[in-house]
Structures are given as C-alpha cells and as structure tokens.
C-alpha positions in Angstrom: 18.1 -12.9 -10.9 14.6 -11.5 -10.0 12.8 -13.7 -7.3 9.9 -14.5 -9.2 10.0 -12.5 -12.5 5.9 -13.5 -13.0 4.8 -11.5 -10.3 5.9 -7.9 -10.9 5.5 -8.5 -15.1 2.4 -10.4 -14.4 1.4 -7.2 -12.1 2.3 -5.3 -14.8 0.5 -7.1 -17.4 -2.9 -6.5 -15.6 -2.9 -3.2 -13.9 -0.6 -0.9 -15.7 -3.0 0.4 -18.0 -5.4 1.2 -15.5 -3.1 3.3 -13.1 -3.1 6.8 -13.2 0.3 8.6 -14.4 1.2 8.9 -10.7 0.9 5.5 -10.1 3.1 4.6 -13.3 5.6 7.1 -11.4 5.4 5.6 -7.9 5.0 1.6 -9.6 8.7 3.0 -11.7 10.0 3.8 -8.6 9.1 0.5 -6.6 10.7 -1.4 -9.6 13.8 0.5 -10.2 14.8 2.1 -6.4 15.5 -0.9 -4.3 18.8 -2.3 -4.8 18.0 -5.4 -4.4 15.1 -7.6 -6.3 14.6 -9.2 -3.3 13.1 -6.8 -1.0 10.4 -6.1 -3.5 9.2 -9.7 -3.5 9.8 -9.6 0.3 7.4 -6.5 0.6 4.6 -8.0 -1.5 4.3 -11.1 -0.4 4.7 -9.2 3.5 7.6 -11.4 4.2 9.1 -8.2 5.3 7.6 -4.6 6.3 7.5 -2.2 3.4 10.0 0.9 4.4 7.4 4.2 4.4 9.0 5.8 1.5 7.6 2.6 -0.6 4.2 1.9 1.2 1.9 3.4 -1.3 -1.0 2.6 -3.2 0.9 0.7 -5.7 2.7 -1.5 -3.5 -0.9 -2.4 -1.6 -2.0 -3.0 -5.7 1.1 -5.2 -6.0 0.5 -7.2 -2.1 -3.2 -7.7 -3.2 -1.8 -9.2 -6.4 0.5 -11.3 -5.2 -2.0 -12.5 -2.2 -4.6 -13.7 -5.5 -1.5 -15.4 -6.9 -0.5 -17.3 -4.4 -4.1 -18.3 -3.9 -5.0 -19.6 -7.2 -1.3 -21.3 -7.3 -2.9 -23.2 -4.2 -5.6 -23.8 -6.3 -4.3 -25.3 -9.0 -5.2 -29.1 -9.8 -2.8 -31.3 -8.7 -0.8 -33.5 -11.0 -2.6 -36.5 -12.5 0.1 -38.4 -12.4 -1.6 -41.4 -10.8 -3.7 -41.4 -14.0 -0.2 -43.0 -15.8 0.0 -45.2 -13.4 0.1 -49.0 -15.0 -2.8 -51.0 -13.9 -1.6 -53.2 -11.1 
C-alpha cells in the first residue's frame, strides 16, 4: 500500500499539466523506479536524502508540494466537537 496515495495523485492533479515533456519523463520515473512506495514519501517529505539519480526538478516540485500539504493539514480547523457537547 502507497504511504499516502494523496500526495503523489494530488501532486499529480496540480502540476502535471504544466510540466514540460521531460518532466512528465523524470516525474514517470520517480513514480515507477523505486521499489519501494516508501522511499518516495520518505524523499518528499525529506524524511530521508533523495539518492542523486532522483534529485531533480520534479522531486523539489514534489518536496515543495508536500511541504504546502503538510502545512495547510496543520491548518485545518480543529474538530468542533465540543459544539455537541450537552449543556451541563
């Protein structure tokens, strides 16, 4: 199972069809090279060091993205719950 399956199809969703063919090569690559599912969402969220041959533009596009995830995740409200609360 992917890590977080959001974060590279949510990358996807917003920058694919701005990248430039090369990108869509390198961003094929970064998805479909690594064995492991892991190590992508490792690299992006800089968990772990990005080997050299996958430290390119797209994976900076994809570190940036996850960095303004994980931000407005933070920002989220938080639950209302107390709002159901019964009157005391």
């Amino acid at each position: 199972a992917h890590p977080d399956p959001s974060l590279s199809s949510l990358f996807a969703k917003e920058n694919l069809a701005r990248m430039s063919e090369e990108q869509l090569n390198r961003y094929d690559r970064l998805i479909n090279e690594p064995s492991n599912d892991w190590d992508i969402y490792y690299w992006a969220t800089e968990a772990k060091p990005t080997p050299a041959e996958f430290d390119t533009d797209v994976m900076a596009m994809l570190r940036e993205f996850a960095k303004n995830r994980n931000r407005e995740q933070r920002l989220r409200q938080p639950d209302l719950e107390y709002l159901f609360e019964a009157p005391r």
